[in-house]
N, C-alpha and C positions, 0 to 999 in steps of 0.2 A: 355581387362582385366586390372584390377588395379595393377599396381607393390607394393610389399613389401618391404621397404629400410632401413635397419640397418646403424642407423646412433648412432656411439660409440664412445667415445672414448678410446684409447688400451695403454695400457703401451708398450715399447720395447721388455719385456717381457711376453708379451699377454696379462695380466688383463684387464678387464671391471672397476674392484674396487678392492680395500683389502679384507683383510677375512671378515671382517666389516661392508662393504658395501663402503669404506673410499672412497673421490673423492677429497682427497685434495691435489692429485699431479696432475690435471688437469690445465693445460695453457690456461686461458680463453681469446682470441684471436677473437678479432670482424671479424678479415679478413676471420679467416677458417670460422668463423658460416656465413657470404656470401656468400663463394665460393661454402660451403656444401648446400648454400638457393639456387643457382644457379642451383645445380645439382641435385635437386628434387623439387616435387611442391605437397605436399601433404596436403590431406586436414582431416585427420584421421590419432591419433597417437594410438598404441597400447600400454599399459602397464603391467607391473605384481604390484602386489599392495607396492610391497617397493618403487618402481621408481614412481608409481599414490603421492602416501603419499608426497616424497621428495619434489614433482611437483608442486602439490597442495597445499604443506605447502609456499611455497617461490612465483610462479609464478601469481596466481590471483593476487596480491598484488603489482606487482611491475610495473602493466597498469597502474596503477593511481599516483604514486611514484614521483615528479618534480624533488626530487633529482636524481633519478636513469638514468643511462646511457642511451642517445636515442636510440640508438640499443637493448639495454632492453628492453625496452619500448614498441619496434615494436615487438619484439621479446612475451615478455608476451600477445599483443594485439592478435597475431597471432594462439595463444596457447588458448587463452582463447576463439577463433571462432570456433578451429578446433574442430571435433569428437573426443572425447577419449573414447576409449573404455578399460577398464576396466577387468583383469583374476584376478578372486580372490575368492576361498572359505571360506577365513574367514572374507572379509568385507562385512559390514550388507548394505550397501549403499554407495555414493559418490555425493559426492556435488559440485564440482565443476563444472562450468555451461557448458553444453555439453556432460556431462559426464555419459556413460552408462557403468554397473555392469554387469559380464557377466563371472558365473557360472559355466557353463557346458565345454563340450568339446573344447579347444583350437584350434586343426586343421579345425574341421568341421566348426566353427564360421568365422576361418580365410579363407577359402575354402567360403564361402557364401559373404563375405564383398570382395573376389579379382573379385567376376563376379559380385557387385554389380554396381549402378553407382558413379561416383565421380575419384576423382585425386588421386594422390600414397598417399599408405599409410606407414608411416614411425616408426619404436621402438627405442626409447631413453631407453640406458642403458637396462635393463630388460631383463641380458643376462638368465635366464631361460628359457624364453619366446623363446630367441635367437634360442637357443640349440633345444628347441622342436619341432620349426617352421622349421629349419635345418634339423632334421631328419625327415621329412615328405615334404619334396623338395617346402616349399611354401615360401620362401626368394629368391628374385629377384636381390639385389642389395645390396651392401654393402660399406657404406662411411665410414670408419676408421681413426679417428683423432690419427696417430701414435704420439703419447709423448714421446718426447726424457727423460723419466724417466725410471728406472729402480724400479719396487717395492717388489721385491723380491720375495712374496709369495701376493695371492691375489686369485679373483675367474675368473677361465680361460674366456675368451667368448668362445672358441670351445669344451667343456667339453665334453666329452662323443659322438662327432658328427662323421659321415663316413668321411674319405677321403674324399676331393672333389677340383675340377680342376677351377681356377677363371679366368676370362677372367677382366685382367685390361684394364679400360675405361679410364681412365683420371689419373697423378698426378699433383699437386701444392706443392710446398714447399711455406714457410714462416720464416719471421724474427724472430719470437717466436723459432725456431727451432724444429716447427708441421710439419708433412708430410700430405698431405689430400689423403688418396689411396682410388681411386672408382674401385669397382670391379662387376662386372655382373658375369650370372652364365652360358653367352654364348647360351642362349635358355635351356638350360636345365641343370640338374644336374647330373652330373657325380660321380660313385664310381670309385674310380680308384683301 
């Protein structure tokens, strides 16, 4: 079975983002986005259509870019092969190459793509997505880019979600002053 892996990054204070959707107190740090490529291998990202849009506006674009940074590069290259799959009832369509629109029910899709074939599948940001997947036990794993920021009000990643017990796999720290916390759900999902 395919693992699920929320890969986020959290403010000090929980957030995903600002009220706004803001990601501009994010420490963008080549080291974590390797250590985090180290500890998952997925070849399908899930999105909700604010994080598809952000993705899509900035990512095709920066495969082909000479000036942009080589870890970018590989990084956009990577993005651009992977399956995206797409939750959204107000987009009429998506364009970005690999990129499948997908309607209907969220858990039942996501319950259908963990017993399918293929590598882990991983969600950037799209902490709605987070939350819903969360309360319906189908999030396997969870990489959190702790940022040593404080942003005071923003939108939680565990909104609304049960109790639940995490079984830490792995930490790294770095010179950015990022903590990279891997946490598993220990075989299963616990209410406490």
């Amino acid at each position: 079975m395919r693992k699920i892996v929320v890969f986020n990054n959290v403010s000090i204070d929980g957030y995903y983002a600002g009220l706004n959707g803001e990601i501009d107190w994010f420490i963008h740090d080549p080291e974590v986005n390797q250590a985090a490529h180290e500890m998952m291998n997925p070849d399908t990202v899930l999105f909700g259509r604010a994080t598809y849009q952000m993705f899509e506006s900035y990512w095709p674009h920066v495969a082909n870019n000479p000036n942009a940074p080589e870890g970018a590069r590989m990084m956009a290259n990577e993005l651009n092969q992977m399956t995206k799959v797409v939750f959204s009832t107000t987009l009429q369509e998506v364009n970005w190459e690999n990129s499948k629109l997908h309607s209907g029910n969220l858990a039942e899709e996501v319950r259908r793509l963990k017993v399918g074939e293929g590598a882990d599948i991983t969600i950037f940001g799209s902490g709605t997505i987070v939350q819903q997947l969360e309360k319906e036990a189908l999030i396997d794993e969870y990489l959190l880019v702790l940022t040593p920021v404080v942003i005071g009000t923003g939108r939680p990643l565990f909104k609304d979600v049960n109790k639940m017990k995490l079984e830490l796999l792995e930490t790294r720290s770095f010179k950015s002053g990022v903590v990279l916390l891997h946490y598993g759900m220990g075989g299963t999902h616990q209410n406490l």
